[in-house]
C-alpha positions in Angstrom: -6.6 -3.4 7.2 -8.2 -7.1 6.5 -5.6 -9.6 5.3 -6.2 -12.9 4.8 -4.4 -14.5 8.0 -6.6 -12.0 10.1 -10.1 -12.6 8.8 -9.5 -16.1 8.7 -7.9 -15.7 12.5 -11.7 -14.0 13.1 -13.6 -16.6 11.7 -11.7 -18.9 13.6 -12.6 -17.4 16.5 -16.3 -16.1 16.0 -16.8 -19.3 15.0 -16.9 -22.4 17.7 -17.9 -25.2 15.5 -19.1 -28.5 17.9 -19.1 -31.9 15.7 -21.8 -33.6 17.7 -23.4 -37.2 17.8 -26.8 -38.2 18.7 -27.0 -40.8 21.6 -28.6 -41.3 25.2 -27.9 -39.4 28.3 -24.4 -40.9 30.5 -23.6 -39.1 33.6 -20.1 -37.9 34.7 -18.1 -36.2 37.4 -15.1 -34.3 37.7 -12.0 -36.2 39.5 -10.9 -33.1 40.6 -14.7 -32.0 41.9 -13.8 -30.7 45.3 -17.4 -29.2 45.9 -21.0 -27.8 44.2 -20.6 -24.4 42.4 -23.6 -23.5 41.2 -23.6 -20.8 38.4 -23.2 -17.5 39.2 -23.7 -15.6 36.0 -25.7 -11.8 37.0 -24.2 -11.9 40.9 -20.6 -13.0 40.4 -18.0 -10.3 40.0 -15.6 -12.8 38.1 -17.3 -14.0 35.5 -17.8 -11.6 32.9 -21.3 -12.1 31.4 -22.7 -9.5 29.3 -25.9 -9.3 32.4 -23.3 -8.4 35.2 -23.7 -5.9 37.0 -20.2 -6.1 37.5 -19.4 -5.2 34.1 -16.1 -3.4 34.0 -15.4 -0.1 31.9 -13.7 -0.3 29.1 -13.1 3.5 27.0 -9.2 4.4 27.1 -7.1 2.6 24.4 -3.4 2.8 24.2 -1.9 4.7 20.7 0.9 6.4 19.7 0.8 9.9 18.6 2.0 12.1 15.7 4.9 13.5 16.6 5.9 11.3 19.9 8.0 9.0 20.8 5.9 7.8 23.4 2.8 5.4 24.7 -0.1 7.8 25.0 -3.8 7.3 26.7 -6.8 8.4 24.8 -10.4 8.8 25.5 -12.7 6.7 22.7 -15.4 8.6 23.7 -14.7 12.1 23.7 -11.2 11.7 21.8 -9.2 13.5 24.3 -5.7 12.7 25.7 -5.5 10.9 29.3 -2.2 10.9 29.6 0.5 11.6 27.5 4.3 9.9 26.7 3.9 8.2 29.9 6.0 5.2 28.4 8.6 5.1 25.8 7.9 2.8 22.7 11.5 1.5 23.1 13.3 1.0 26.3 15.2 -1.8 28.1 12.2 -3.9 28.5 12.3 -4.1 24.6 9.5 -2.7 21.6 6.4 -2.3 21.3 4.9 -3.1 17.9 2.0 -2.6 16.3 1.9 -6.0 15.5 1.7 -6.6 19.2 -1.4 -6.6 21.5 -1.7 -4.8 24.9 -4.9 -4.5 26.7 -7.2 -1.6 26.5 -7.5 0.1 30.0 -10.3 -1.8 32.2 -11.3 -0.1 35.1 -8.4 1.2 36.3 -5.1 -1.5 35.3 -3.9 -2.5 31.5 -0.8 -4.0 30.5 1.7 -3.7 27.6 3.6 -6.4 26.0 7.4 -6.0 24.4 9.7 -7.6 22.1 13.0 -7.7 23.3 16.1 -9.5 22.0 18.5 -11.3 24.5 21.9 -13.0 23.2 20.1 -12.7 19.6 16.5 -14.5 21.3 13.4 -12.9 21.5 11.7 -12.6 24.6 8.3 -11.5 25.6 8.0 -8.6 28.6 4.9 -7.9 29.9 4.2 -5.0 32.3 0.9 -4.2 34.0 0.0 -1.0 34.7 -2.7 0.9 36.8 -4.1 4.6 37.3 -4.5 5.8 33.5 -4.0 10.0 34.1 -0.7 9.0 35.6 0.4 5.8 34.7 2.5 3.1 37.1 3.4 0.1 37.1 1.9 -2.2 39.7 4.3 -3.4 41.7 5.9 -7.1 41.5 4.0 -7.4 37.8 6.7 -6.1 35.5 9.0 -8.3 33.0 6.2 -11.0 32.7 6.5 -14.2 30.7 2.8 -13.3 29.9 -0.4 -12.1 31.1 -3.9 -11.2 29.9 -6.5 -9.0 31.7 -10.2 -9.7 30.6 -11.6 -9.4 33.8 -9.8 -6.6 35.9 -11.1 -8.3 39.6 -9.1 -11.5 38.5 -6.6 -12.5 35.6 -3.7 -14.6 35.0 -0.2 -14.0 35.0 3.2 -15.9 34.6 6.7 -15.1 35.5 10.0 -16.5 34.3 10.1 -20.2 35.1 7.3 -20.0 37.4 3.1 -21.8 37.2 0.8 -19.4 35.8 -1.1 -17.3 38.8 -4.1 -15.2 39.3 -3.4 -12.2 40.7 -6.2 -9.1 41.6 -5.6 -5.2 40.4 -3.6 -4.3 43.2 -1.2 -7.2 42.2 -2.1 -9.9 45.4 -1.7 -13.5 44.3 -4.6 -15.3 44.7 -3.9 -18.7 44.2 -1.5 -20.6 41.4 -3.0 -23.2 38.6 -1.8 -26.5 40.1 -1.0 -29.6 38.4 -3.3 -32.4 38.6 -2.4 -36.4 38.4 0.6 -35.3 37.1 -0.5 -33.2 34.1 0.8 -29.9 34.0 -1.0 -26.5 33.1 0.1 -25.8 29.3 -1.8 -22.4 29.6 -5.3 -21.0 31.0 -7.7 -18.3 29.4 -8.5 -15.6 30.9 -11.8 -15.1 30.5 -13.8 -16.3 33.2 -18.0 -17.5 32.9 -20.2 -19.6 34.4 -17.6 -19.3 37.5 -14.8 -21.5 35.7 -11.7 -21.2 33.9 -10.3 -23.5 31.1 -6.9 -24.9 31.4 -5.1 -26.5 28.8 -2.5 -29.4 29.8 -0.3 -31.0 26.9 1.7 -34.1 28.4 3.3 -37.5 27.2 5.8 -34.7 25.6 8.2 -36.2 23.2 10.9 -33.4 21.9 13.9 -33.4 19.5 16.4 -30.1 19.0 16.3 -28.0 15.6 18.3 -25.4 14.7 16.5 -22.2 12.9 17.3 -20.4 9.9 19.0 -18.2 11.9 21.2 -20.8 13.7 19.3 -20.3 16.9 19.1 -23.5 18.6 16.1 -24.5 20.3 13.7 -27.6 21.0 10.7 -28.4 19.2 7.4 -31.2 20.1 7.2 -34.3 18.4 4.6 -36.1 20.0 1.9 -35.0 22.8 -1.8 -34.9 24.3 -3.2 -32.1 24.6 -6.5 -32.2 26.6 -8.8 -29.3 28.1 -10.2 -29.2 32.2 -11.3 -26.4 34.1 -10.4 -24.9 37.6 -12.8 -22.4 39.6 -12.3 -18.9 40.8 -10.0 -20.6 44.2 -7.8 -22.5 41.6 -9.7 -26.2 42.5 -9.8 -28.0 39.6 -13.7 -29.0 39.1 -13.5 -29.9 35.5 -11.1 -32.9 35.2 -8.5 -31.9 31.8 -9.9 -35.1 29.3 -11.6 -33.2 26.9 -11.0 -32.3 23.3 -12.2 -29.0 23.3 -14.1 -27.2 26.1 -16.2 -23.9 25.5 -18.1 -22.1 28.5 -20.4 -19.5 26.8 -21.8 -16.9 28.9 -25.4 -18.1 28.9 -24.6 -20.9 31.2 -23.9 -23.4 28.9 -20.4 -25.4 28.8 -20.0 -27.7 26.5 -17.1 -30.5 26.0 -16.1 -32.6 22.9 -14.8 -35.8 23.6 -14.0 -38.7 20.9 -16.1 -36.8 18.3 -19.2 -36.7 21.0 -20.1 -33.6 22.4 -21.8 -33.0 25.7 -22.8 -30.5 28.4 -20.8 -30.4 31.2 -22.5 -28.4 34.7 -19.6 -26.5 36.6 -19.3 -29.2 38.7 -17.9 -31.2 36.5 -21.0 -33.5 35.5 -21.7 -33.9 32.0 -24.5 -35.5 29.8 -24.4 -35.8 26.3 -26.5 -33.4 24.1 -29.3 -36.0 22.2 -30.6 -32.8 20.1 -27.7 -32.5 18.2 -25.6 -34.7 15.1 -22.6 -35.1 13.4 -23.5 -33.5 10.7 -24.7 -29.8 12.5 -22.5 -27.0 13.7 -23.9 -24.9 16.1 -22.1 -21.4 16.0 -21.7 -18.3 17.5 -19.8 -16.1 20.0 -20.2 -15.3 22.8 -23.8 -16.7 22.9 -24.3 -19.6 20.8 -26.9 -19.2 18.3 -30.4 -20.5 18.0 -29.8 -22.5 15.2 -27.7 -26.0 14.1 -26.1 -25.4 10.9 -25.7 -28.3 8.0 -23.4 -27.4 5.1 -23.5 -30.2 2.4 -21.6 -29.6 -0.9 -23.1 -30.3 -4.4 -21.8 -28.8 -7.0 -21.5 -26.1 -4.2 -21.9 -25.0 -0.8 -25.2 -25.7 0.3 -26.4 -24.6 4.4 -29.5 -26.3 5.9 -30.6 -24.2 8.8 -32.6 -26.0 11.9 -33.8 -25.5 15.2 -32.3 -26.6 18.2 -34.4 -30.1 18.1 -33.0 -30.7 14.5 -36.8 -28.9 13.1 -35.8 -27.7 9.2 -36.6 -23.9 8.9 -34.4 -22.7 5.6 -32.1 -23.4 3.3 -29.1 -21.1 1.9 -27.5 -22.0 -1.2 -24.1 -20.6 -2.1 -22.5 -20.4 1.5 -19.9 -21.6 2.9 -20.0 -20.2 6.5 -23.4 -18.9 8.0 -22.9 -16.2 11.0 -25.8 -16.2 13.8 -26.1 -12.3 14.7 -26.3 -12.2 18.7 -29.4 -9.9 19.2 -31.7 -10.2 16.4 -31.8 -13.9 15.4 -33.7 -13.5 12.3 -30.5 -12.2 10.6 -27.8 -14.1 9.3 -24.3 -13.2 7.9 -23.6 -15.3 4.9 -19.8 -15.7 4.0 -19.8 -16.9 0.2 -16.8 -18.0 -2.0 -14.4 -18.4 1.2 -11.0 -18.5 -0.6 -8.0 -16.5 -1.4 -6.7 -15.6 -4.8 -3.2 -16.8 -5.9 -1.6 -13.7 -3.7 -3.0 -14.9 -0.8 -5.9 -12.3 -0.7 -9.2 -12.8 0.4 -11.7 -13.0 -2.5 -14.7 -13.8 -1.2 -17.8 -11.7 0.0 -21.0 -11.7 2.5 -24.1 -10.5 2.4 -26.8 -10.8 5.1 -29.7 -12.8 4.8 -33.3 -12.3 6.4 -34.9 -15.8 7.7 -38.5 -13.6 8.6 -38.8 -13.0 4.6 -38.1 -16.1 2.9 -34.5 -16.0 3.1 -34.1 -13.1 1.4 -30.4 -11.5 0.7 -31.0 -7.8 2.2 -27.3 -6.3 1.7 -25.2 -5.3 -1.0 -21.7 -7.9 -0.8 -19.0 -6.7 1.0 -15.4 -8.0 1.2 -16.1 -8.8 5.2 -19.1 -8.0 7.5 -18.1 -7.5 11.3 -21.1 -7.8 13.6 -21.5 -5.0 16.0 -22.2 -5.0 19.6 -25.1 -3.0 18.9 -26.3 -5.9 16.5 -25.4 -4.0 13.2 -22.6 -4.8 11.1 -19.2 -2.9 9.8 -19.0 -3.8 6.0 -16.0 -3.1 4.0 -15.2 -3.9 0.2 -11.2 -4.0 -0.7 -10.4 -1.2 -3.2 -8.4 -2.3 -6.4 -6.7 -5.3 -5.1 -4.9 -3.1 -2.9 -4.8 -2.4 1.1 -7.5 0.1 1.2 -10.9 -0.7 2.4 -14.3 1.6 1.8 -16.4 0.9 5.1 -19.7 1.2 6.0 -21.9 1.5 9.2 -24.7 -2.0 7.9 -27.9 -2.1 9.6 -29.5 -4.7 9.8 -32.4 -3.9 7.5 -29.4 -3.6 4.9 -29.6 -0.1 5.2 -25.5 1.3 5.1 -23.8 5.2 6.2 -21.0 5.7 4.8 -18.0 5.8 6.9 -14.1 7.0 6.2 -11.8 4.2 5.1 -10.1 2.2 7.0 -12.3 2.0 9.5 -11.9 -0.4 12.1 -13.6 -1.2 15.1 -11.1 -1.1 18.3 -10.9 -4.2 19.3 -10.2 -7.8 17.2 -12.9 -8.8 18.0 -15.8 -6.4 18.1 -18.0 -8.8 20.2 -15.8 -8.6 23.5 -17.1 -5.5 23.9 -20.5 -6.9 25.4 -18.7 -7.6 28.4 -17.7 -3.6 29.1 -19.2 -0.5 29.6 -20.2 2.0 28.4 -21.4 0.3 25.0 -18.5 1.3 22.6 -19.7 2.9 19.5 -16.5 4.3 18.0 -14.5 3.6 15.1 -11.0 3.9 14.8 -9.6 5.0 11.4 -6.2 3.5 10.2 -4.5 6.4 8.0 -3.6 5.9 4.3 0.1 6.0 3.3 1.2 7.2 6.6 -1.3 9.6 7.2 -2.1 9.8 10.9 -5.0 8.0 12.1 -8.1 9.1 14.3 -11.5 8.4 16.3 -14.7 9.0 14.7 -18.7 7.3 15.8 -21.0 5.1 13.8 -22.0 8.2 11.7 -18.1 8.7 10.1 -17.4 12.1 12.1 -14.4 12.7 13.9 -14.2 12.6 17.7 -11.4 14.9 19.2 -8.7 16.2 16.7 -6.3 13.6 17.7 -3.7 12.5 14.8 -2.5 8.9 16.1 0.0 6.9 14.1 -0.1 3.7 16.0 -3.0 1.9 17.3 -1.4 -0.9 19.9 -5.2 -3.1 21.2 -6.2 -4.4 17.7 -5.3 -8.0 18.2 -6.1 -7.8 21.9 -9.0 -11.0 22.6 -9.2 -13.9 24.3 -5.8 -14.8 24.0 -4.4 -17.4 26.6 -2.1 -17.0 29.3 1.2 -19.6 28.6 3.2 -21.2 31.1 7.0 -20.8 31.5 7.2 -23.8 34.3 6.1 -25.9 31.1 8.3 -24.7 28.6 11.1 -25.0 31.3 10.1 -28.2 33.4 8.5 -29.9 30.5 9.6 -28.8 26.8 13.0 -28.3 28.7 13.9 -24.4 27.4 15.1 -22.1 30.0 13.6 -18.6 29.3 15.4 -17.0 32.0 
């Protein structure tokens, strides 16, 4: 189901906006730069570029079933059960929610993350697990702070009052995020391209102690700087932490904003600024940044001037308020229109895809929300009578539609990730209707399996960083233990 908060938590994150200034080239380089790393996008097994051969598998997602009590493993592709009631949904290590994200199973290793309530505080446990027919917990990676897998050969984790660390599938430490001049690792993200990771420091931490609605005490920041860096796949920081926002998309590129000015940034650490761009164009898209700067000017209306990488005009599009570059056939683009909610909070606005190969022509019917597929097509939905059902369809892009049950969903948050896994996915998942059990079904609308599943636990699994607990202990000053 599409609320508000969640598309505007997708558009958030499909959409990397740069606010960029024209000016001439300046060189930098990282304080931290311990030594050249060239980019190792096809040939490196850690970075996780949709051309790697080293492309983990991602088909086993982690539900509940009718009937059960229990975590259960399920095939996407065939719709068979892996294992089954391997894990209670409740036990000592607290709940698993729906609400909640664990990871899929890649490769071989997921983990699950709990609720659980100590002396009336919630807590988060995470556990990672490995072997999906017969599930167990690897060993010295249970009751985590936190932890995200993206990449199975390398990821972060964090236990109670300790740095973050990035650990391999069978569990071995491979080095701990470091401080540097004194600034101390807020959180990292997991993913890993262009043979670097982003870590986020916050320092110059100014606090004061609140007490809740619920009389829980706590402490709270009233004044820091937050600034973004980058570490490679030994832990050496390459990328000193004094940018504004740093984005590494898997074609090579990093790019840093600075002071309003953005630039690109080698992963090394040297940067120049980027002289095609202004402060006036966004240049979107995830995980590949499109092929065109945006311009959205309002006059009496949204209004979105589309150019070329050197600022050349190519179209215009009236009536939009967010333009979407689709990753494989850049002719197309997803036009979000009337982006606002209603008085309830719902969304009320619609897209429609537009065609920049004939005159900008609108190709689709509106829907509610377009999700761009992996495969380049598009899973439309339009809300039924202001209510939380949703008719779906499977959109090509010629603007072509199959109709699909409703509810559908794709399986993960964000359909896009799946460019980094194999095989392609090309399964729906279908949320049931007034507690009707759920199920798997293609790109057609027919079932796979005759699974009945009640609880779907990777929707809101993405990119999602990895937190800290030294910090919050050593820095905020909260003890989680």
């Amino acid at each position: 189901m599409l609320d508000l908060k969640s598309y505007i938590f997708r558009i958030r994150t499909v959409a990397i906006i740069a606010i960029l200034s024209a000016t001439s080239a300046v060189g930098f380089v990282s304080y931290g730069q311990q030594k050249p790393a060239a980019t190792q996008r096809v040939s490196d097994r850690y970075s996780m570029s949709p051309d790697s051969r080293f492309k983990p598998e991602l088909r086993y997602i982690l539900v509940r079933l009718k009937g059960d009590n229990g975590v259960s493993i399920v095939d996407l592709i065939n719709g068979k059960v892996v294992s089954r009631n391997f894990a209670p949904v409740t036990n000592s290590k607290g709940k698993i929610s729906g609400e909640n994200w664990t990871t899929p199973v890649l490769d071989d290793i997921f983990c699950i993350e709990r609720d659980k309530q100590i002396n009336g505080e919630w807590h988060n446990s995470v556990s990672i697990y490995q072997n999906p027919s017969r599930p167990v917990s690897v060993a010295g990676l249970t009751d985590l702070y936190s932890a995200n897998i993206i990449n199975p050969n390398l990821f972060p984790i964090c236990r109670y009052g300790e740095r973050i660390k990035f650990v391999d599938s069978n569990g071995n430490v491979k080095f701990t995020v470091m401080p540097i001049d004194g600034k101390e690792p807020y959180s990292v993200y997991p993913d890993i391209c262009n043979g670097i990771i982003i870590v986020q420091v916050e320092y110059n931490v100014k606090t004061k102690n609140y007490i809740d609605g619920r009389g829980e005490k706590g402490k709270q920041k009233t004044n820091f700087t937050e600034k973004y860096g980058a570490i490679d796949t030994t832990g050496k920081w390459v990328i000193y932490p004094e940018w504004d926002s740093l984005d590494s998309y898997q074609i090579g590129i990093i790019q840093g904003n600075k002071d309003g000015v953005r630039y690109n940034i080698t992963p090394t650490g040297k940067s120049t600024r980027d002289i095609n761009t202004d402060l006036h164009l966004h240049r979107l898209g995830w995980p590949v940044p499109s092929k065109y700067l945006i311009e959205t000017v309002y006059d009496g209306g949204p209004v979105s001037n589309i150019y070329d990488l050197k600022q050349n005009y190519i179209a215009t599009i009236d009536n939009a308020d967010l333009i979407d570059p689709n990753q494989t056939h850049p002719e197309i683009l997803c036009a979000r229109r009337e982006n606002r909610s209603d008085s309830n909070g719902r969304y009320i606005g619609y897209s429609n895809l537009v065609d920049l190969s004939h005159n900008n022509a609108v190709i689709s019917k509106n829907y509610t929300d377009l999700d761009e597929l992996p495969d380049g097509n598009y899973l439309g939905r339009n809300r039924i009578n202001d209510c939380d059902t949703f008719k779906c369809w499977y959109v090509k892009t010629d603007g072509t539609e199959t109709p699909l049950p409703d509810n559908c969903e794709f399986p993960l948050c964000h359909p896009l990730m799946a460019l980094y896994y194999k095989p392609e996915i090309n399964r729906f998942i279908v949320i049931g209707k007034n507690g009707a059990p759920g199920y798997i079904c293609d790109f057609n609308g027919n079932k796979i399996g005759n699974l009945q599943i009640e609880e779907f636990y990777n929707m809101e699994w993405e990119v999602e960083p990895v937190k800290s607990s030294y910090w919050r202990k050593h820095i905020l000053g909260e003890d989680d233990n």
